[in-house]
OpenMM code with the backbone's topology and positions (N, CA, C; nanometers):
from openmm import Vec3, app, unit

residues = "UNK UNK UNK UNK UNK UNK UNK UNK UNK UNK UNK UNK UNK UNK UNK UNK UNK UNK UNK UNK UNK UNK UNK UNK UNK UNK UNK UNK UNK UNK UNK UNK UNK UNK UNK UNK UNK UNK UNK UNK UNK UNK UNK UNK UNK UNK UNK UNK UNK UNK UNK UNK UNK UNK UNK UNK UNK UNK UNK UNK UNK UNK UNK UNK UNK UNK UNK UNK UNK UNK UNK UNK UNK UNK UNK UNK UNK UNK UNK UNK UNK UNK UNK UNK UNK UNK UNK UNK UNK UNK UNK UNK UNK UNK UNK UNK UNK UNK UNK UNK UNK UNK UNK UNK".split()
positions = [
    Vec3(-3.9789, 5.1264, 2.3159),
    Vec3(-4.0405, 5.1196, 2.1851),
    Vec3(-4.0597, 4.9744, 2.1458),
    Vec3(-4.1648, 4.9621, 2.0965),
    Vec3(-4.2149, 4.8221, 2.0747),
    Vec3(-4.1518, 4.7581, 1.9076),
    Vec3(-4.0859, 4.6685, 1.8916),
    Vec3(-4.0267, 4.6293, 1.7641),
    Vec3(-4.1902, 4.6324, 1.6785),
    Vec3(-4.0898, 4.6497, 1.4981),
    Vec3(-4.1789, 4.6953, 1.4364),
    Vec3(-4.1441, 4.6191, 1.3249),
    Vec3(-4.2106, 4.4761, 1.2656),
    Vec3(-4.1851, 4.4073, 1.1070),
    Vec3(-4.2142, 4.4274, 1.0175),
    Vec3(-4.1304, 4.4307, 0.9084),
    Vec3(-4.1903, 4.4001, 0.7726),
    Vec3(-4.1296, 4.3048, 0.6748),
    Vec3(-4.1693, 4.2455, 0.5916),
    Vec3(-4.1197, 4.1911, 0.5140),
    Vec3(-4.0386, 4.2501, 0.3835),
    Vec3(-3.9443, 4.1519, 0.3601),
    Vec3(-3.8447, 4.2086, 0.2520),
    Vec3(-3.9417, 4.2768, 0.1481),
    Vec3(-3.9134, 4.3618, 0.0475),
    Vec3(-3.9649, 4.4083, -0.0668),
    Vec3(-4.1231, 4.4714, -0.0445),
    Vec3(-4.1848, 4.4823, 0.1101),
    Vec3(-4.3121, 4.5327, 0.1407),
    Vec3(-4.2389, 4.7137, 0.1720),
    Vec3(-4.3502, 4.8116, 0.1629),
    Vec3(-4.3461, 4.9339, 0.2451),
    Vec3(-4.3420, 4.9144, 0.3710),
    Vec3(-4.2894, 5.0473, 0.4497),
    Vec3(-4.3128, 5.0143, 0.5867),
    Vec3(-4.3371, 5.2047, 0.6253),
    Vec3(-4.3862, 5.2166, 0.7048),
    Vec3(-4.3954, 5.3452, 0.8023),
    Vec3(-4.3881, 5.3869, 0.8972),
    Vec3(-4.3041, 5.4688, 0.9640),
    Vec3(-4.2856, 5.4672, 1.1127),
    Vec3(-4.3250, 5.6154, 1.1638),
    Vec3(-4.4062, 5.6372, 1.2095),
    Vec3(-4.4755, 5.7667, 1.2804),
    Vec3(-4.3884, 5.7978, 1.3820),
    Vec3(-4.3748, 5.9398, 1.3615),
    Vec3(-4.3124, 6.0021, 1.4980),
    Vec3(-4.3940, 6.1660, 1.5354),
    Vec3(-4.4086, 6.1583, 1.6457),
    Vec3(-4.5018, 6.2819, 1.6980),
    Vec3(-4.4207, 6.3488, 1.8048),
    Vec3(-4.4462, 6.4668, 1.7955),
    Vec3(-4.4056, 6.5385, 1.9439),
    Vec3(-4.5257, 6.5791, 2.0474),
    Vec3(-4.4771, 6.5567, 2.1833),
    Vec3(-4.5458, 6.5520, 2.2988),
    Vec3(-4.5403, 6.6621, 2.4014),
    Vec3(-4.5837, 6.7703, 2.4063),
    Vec3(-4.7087, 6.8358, 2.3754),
    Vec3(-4.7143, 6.8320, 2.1893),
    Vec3(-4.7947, 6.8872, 2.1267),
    Vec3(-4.8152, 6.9046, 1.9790),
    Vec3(-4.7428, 7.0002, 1.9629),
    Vec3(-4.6826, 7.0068, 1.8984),
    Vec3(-4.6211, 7.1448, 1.8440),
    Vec3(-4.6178, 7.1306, 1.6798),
    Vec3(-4.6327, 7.2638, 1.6229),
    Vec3(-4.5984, 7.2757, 1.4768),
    Vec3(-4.4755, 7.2635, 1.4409),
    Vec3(-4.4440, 7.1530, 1.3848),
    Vec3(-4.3229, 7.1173, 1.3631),
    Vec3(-4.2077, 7.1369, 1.1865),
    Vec3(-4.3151, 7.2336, 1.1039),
    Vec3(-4.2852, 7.2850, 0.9950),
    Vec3(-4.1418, 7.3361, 0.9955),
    Vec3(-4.0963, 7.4366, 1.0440),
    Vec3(-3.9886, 7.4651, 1.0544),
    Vec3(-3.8898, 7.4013, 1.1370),
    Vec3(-3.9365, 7.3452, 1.2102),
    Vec3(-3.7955, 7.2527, 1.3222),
    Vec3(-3.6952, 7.1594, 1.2053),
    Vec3(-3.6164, 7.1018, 1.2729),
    Vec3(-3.5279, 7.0564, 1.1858),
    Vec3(-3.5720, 6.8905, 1.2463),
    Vec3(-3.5951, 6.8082, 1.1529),
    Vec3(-3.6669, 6.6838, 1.1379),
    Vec3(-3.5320, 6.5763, 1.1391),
    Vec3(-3.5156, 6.4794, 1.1729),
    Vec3(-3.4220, 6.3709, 1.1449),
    Vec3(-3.4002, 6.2426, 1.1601),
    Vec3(-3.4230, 6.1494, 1.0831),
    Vec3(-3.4661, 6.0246, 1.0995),
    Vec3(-3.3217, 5.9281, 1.0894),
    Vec3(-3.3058, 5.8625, 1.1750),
    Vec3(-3.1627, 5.7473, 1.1740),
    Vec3(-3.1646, 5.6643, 1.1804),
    Vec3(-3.1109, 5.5413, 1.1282),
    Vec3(-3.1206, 5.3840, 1.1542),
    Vec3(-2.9987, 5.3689, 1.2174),
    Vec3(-2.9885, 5.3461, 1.3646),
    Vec3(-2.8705, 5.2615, 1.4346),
    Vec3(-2.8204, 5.0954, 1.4601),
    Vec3(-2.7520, 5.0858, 1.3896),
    Vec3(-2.6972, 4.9115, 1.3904),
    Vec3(-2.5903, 4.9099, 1.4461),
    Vec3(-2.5678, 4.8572, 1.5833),
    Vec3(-2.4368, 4.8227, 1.6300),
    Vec3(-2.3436, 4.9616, 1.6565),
    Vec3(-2.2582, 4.9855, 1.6146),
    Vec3(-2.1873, 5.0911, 1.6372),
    Vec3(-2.1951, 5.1893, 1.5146),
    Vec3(-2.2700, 5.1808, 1.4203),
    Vec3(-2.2587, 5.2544, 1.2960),
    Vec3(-2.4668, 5.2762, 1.2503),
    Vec3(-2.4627, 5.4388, 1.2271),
    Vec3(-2.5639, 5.4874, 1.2300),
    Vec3(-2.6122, 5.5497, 1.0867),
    Vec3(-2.6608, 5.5266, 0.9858),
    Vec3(-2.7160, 5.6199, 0.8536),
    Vec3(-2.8182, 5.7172, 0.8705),
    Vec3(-2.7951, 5.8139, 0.7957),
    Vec3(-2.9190, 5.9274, 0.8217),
    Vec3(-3.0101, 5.8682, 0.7092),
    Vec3(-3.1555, 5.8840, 0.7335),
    Vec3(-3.2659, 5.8073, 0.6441),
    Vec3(-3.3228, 5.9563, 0.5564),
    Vec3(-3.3561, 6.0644, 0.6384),
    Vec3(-3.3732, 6.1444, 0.5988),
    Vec3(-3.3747, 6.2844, 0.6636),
    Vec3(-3.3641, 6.3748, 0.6365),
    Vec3(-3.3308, 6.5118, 0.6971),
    Vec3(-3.4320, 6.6375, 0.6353),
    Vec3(-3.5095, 6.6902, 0.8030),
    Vec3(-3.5615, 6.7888, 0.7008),
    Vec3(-3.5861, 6.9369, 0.7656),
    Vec3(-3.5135, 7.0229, 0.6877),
    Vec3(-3.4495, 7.1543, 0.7902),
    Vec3(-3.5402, 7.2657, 0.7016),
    Vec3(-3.5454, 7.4111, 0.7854),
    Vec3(-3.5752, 7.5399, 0.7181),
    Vec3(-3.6957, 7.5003, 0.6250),
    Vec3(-3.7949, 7.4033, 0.6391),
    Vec3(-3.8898, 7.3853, 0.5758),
    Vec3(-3.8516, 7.3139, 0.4655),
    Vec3(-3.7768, 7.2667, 0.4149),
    Vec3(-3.7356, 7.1477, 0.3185),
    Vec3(-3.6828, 7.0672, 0.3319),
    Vec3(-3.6822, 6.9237, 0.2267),
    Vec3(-3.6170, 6.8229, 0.2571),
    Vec3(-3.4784, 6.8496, 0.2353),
    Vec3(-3.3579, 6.8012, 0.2738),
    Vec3(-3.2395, 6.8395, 0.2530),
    Vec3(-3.1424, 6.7004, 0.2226),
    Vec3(-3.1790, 6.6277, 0.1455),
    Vec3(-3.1041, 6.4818, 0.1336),
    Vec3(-2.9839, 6.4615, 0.1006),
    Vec3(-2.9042, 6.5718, 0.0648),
    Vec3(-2.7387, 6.5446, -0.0134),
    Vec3(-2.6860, 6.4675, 0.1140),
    Vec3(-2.6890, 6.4446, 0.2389),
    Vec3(-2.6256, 6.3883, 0.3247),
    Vec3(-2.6754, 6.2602, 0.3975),
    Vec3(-2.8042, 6.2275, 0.2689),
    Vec3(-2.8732, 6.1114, 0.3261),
    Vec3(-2.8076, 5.9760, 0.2216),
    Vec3(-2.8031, 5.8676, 0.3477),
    Vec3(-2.7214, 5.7705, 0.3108),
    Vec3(-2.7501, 5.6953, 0.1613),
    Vec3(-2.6584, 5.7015, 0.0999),
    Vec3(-2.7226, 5.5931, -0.0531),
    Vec3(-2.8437, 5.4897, -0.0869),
    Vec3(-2.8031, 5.4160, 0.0361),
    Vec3(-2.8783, 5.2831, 0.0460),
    Vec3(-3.0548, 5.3527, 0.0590),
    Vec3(-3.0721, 5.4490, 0.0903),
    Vec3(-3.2323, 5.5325, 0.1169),
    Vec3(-3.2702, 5.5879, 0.0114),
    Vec3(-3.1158, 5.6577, -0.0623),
    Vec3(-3.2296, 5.7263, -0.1812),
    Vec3(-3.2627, 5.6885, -0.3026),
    Vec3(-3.4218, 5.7738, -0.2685),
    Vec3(-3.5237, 5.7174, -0.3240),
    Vec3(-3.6552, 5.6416, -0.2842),
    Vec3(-3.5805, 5.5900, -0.2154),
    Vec3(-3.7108, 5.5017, -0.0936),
    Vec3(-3.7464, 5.5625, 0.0085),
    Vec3(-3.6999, 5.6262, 0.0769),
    Vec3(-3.7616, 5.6970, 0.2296),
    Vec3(-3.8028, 5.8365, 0.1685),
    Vec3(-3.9074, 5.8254, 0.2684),
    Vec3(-4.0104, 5.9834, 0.1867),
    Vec3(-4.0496, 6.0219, 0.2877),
    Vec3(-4.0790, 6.1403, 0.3675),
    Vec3(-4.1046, 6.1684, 0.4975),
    Vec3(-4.2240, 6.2486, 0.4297),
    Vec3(-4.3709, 6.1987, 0.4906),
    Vec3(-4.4629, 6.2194, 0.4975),
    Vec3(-4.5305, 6.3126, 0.5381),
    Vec3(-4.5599, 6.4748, 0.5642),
    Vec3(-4.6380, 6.5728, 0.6039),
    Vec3(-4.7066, 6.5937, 0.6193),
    Vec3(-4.8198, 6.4791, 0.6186),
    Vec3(-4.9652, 6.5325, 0.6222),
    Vec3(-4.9910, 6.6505, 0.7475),
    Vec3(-4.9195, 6.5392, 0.8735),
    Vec3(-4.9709, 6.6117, 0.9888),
    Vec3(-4.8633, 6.6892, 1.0728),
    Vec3(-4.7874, 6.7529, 1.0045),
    Vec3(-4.6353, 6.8196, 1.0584),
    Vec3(-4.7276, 6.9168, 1.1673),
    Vec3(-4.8426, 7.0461, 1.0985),
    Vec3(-4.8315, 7.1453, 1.1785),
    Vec3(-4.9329, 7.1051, 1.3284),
    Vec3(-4.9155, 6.9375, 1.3481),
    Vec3(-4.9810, 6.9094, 1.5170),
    Vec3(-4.8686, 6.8496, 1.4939),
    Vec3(-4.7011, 6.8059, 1.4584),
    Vec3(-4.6392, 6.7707, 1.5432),
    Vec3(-4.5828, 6.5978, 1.5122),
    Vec3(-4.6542, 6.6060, 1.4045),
    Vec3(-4.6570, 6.4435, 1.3412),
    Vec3(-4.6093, 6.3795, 1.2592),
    Vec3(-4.5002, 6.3318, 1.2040),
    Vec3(-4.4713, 6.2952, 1.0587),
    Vec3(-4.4581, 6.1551, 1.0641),
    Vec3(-4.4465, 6.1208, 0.9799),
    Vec3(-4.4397, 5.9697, 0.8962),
    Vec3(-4.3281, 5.9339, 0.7980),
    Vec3(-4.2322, 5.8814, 0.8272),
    Vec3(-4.1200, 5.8415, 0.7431),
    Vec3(-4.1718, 5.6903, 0.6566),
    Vec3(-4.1239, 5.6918, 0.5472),
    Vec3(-4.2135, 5.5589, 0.4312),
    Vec3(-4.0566, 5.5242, 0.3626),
    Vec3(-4.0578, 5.4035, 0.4013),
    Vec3(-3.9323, 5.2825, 0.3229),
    Vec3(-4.0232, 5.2505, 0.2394),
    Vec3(-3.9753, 5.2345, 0.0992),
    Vec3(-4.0237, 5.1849, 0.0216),
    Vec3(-3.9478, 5.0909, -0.0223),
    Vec3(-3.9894, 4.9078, -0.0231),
    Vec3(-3.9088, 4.8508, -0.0550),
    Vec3(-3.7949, 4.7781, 0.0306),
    Vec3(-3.8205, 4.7317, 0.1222),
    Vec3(-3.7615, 4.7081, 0.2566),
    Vec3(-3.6630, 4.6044, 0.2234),
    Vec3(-3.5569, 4.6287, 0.2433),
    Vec3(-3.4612, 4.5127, 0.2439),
    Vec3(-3.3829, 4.4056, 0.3484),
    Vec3(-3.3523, 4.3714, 0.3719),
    Vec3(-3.2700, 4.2936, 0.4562),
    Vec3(-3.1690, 4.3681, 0.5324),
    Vec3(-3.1029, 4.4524, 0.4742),
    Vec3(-3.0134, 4.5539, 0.5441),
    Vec3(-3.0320, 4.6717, 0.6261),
    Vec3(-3.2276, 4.6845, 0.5974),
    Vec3(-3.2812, 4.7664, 0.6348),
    Vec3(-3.3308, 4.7851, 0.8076),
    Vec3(-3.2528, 4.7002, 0.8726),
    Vec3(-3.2919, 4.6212, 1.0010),
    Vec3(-3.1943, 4.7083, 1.0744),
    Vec3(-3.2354, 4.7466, 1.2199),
    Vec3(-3.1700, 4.8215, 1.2720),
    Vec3(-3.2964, 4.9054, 1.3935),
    Vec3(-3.2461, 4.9683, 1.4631),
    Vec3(-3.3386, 5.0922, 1.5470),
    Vec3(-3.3551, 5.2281, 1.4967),
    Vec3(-3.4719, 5.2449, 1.4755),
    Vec3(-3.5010, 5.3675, 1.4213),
    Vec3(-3.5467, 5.4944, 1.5011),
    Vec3(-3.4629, 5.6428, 1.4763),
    Vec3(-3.4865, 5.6910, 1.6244),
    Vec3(-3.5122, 5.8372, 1.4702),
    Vec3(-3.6182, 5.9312, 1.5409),
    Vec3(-3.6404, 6.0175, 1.5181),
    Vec3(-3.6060, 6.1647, 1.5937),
    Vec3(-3.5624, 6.2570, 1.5199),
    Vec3(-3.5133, 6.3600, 1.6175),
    Vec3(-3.5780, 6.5392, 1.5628),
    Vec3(-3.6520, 6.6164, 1.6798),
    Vec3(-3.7135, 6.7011, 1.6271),
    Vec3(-3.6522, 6.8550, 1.6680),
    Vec3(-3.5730, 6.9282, 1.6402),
    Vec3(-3.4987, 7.0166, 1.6838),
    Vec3(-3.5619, 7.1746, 1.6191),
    Vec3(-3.5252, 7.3089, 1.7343),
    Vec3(-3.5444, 7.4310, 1.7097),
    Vec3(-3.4261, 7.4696, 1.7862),
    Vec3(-3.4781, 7.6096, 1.7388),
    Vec3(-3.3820, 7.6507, 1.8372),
    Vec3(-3.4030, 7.6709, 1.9955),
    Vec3(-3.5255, 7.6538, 2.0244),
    Vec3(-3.5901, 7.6354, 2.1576),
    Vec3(-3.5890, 7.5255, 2.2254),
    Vec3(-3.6552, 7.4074, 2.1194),
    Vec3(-3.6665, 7.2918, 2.1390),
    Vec3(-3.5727, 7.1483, 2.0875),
    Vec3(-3.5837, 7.0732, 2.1822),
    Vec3(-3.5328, 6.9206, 2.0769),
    Vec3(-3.5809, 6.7959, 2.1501),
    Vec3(-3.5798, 6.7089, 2.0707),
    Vec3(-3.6799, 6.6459, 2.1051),
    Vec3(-3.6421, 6.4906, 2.0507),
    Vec3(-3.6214, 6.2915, 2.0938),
    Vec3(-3.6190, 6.2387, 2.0488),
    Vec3(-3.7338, 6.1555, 2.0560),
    Vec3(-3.7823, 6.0837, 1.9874),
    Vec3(-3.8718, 5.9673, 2.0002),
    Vec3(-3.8623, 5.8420, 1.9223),
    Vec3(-3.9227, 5.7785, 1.9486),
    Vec3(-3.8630, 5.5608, 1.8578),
    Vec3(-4.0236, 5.6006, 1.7719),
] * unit.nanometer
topology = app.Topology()
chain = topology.addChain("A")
for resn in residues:
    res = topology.addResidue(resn, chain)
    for name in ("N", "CA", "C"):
        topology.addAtom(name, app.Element.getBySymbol(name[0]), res)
């Protein structure tokens, strides 16, 4: 995965797709920032809704996971407001009960 900048206090967006397409409405969605040995959940999204009570402090409010294009397989996670702490690897994860799936 190719590094990805932004500047402090700008938006940022990070696309994640699954490969073949699949409708990804119901799968269970999950976005993480890994730093070093310690990992935050950005956002979580199961049974067709967002589910945030277990999403890390420092996110809410700012990360918004985007749907336009879920049923080919596609979403878009949006920082709003990027901070300095916000630095880290960002890994996306797409799960069923059939399937699972990671991508950067």
């Amino acid at each position: 995965a190719l590094p990805i900048s932004a500047r402090v206090g700008e938006d940022m967006a990070l696309r994640c797709h699954l490969f073949p397409k699949l409708n990804a409405e119901n799968m269970e969605i999950r976005w993480v920032n890994s730093r070093g040995n310690s990992s935050a959940l950005l956002f979580l999204h199961r049974n067709g809704k967002d589910e945030n009570e277990k999403q890390d402090p420092g996110y809410r409010g700012r990360a918004e996971l985007m749907k336009d294009n879920i049923e080919s397989g596609t979403v878009v996670l949006k920082i709003k407001k990027i901070k300095q702490s916000d630095e880290g690897r960002y890994t996306c994860y797409f799960s069923a009960e059939t399937y699972y799936e990671r991508a950067r």
